[in-house]
MIDOSE-1310 file (N, C-alpha, C; in nm, 2 decimals, decimal comma, always signed):
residues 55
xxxx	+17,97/+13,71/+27,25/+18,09/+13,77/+27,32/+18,09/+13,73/+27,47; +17,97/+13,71/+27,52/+17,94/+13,72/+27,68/+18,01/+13,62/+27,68; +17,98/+13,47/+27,60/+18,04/+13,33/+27,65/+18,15/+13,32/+27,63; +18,25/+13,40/+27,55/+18,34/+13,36/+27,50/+18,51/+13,32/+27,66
xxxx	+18,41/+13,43/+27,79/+18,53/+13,40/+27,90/+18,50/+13,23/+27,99; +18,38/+13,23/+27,90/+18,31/+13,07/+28,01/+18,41/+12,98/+27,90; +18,40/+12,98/+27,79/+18,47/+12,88/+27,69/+18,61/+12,87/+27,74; +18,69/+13,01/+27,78/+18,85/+12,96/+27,79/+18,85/+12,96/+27,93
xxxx	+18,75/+12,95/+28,01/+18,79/+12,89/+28,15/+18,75/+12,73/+28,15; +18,68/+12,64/+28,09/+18,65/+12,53/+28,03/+18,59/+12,48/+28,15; +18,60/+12,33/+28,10/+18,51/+12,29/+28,21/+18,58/+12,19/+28,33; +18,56/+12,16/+28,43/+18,61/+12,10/+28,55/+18,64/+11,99/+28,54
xxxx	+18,74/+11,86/+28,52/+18,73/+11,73/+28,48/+18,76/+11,70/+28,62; +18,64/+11,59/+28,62/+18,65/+11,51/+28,78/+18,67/+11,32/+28,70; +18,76/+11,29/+28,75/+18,76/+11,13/+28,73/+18,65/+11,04/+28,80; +18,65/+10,97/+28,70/+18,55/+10,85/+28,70/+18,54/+10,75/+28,60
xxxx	+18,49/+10,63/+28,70/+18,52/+10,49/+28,60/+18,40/+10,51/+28,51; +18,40/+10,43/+28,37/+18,34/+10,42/+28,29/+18,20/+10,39/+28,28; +18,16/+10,28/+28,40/+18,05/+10,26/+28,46/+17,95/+10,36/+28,52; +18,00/+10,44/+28,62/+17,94/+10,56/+28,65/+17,91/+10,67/+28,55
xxxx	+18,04/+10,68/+28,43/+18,00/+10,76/+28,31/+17,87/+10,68/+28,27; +17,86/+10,58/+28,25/+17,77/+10,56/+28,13/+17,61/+10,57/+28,26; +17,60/+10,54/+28,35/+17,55/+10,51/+28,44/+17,45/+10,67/+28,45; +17,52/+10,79/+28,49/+17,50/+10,89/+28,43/+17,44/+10,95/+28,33
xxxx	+17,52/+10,93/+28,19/+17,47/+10,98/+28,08/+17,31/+10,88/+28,05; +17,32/+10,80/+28,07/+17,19/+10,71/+28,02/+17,06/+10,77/+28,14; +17,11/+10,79/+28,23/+17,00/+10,81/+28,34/+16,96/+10,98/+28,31; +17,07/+11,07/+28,25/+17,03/+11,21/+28,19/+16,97/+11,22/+28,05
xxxx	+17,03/+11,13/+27,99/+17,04/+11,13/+27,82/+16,89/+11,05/+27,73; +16,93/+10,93/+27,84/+16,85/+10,77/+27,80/+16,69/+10,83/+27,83; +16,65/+10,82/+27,98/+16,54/+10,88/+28,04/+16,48/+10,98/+27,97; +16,53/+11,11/+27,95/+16,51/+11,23/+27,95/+16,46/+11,18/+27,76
xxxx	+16,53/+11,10/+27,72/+16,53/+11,10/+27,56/+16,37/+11,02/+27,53; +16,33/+10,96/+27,63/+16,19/+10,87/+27,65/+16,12/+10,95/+27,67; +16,10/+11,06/+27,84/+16,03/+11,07/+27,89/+15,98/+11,20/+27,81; +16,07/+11,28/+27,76/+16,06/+11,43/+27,75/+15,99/+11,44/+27,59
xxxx	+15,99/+11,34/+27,49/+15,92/+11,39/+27,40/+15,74/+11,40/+27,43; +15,70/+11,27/+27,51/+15,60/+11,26/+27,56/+15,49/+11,36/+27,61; +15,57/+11,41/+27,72/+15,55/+11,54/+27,77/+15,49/+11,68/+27,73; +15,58/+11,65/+27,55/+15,61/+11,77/+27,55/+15,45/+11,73/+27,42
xxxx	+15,42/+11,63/+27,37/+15,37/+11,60/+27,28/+15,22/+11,63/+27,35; +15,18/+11,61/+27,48/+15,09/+11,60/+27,54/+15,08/+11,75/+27,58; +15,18/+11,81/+27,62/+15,17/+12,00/+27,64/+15,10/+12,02/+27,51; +15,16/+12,01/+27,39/+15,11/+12,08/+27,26/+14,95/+11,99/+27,22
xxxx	+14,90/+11,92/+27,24/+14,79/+11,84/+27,24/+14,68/+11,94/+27,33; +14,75/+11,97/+27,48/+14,65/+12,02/+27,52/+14,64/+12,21/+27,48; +14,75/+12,24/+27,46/+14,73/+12,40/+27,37/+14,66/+12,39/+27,25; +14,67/+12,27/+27,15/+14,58/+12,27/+27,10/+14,41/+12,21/+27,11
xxxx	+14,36/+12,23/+27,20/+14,27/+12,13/+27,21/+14,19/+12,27/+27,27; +14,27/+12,38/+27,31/+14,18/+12,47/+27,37/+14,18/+12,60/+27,27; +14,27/+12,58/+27,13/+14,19/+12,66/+27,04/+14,02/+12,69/+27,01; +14,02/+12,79/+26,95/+13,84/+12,76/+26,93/+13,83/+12,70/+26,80
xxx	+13,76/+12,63/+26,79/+13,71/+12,59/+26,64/+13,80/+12,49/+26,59; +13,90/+12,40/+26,71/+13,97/+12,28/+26,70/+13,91/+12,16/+26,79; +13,90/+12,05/+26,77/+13,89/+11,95/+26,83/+13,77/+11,93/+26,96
C-alpha cells in the first residue's frame, strides 16, 4: 500500500541519446553483473570458513 503513491507519480523521463543509454546501463548493469557475484561469493567463503568444525 505504502508504494502504491510512488507508482502513480512514476518516474522522471530525461532525454538522451542511445549511446549514453547503453553507456550507463552497461557501466551499472554490465560491471556490477561481473564484479558483484565475486564479492559476494568471497563474503559467503569467508562466513563460512569461520564456522567451527568447517574448513
Amino acid at each position: 500500500m505504502a508504494l502504491i503513491p510512488l507508482a502513480l507519480r512514476g518516474v522522471r523521463y530525461t532525454p538522451a541519446s542511445a549511446h549514453d543509454l547503453l553507456r550507463r546501463n552497461l557501466a551499472v548493469y554490465g560491471l556490477g553483473g561481473l564484479v558483484l557475484p565475486f564479492v559476494g561469493i568471497k563474503f559467503i567463503d569467508l562466513a563460512v570458513s569461520r564456522l567451527p568444525g568447517v574448513g
